[in-house]
N, C-alpha and C positions, 0 to 999 in steps of 0.2 A: 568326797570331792571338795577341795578347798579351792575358792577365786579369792585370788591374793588382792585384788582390786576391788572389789567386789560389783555392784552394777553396771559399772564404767566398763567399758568396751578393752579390747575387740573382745574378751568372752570365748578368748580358742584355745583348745587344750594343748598346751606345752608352753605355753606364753603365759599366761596369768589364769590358768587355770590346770589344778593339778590334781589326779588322783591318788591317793596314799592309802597302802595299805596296814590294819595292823592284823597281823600274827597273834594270834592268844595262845598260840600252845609254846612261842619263845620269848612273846614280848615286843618283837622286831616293830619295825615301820617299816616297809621297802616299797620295791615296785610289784606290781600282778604278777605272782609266781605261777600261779596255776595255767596263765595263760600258754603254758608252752610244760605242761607237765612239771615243770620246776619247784624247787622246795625254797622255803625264804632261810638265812637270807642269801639271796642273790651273788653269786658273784659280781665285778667287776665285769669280765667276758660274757657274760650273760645279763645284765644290763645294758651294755651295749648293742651286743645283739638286738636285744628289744627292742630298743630305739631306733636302731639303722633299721630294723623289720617295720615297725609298727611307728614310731611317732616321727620319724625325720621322713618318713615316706604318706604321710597321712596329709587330710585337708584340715584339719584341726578340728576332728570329730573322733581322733583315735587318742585316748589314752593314754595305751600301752607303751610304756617305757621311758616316755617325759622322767616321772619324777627319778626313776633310777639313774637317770644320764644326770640329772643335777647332784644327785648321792654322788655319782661316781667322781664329778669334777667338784668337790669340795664348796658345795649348794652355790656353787657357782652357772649362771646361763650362759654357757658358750658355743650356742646352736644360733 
């Protein structure tokens, strides 16, 4: 888990707080593949999925799929 802020608030995942994962059997960095049976790396359509599932729909205690949606828009935040 990386806080790109670091103690300074607000401290909620998709905002300044981001999970990444790394893969050792390809080297990748993506988002939580296994959370949904998936293999890294991720599609595009299945990054978002995760996001519209899991982090656009959470209180800022889920995770799942923040840092893919910024993979996907070019480590741009446009949530």
């Amino acid at each position: 888990v990386v806080d790109v802020n670091g103690q300074k608030g607000p401290n909620i995942f998709g905002r300044d707080a981001f999970a990444l994962f790394l893969y050792t059997s390809n080297g990748i960095i993506d988002d939580l593949a296994t959370w949904d049976n998936l293999s890294a790396p991720l599609t595009s359509a299945q990054r978002e999925s995760s996001f519209s599932s899991y982090c656009a729909s959470g209180d800022g205690t889920t995770f799942h799929g923040c840092f893919g949606k910024i993979l996907n828009d070019n480590w741009q935040m446009t949530y």
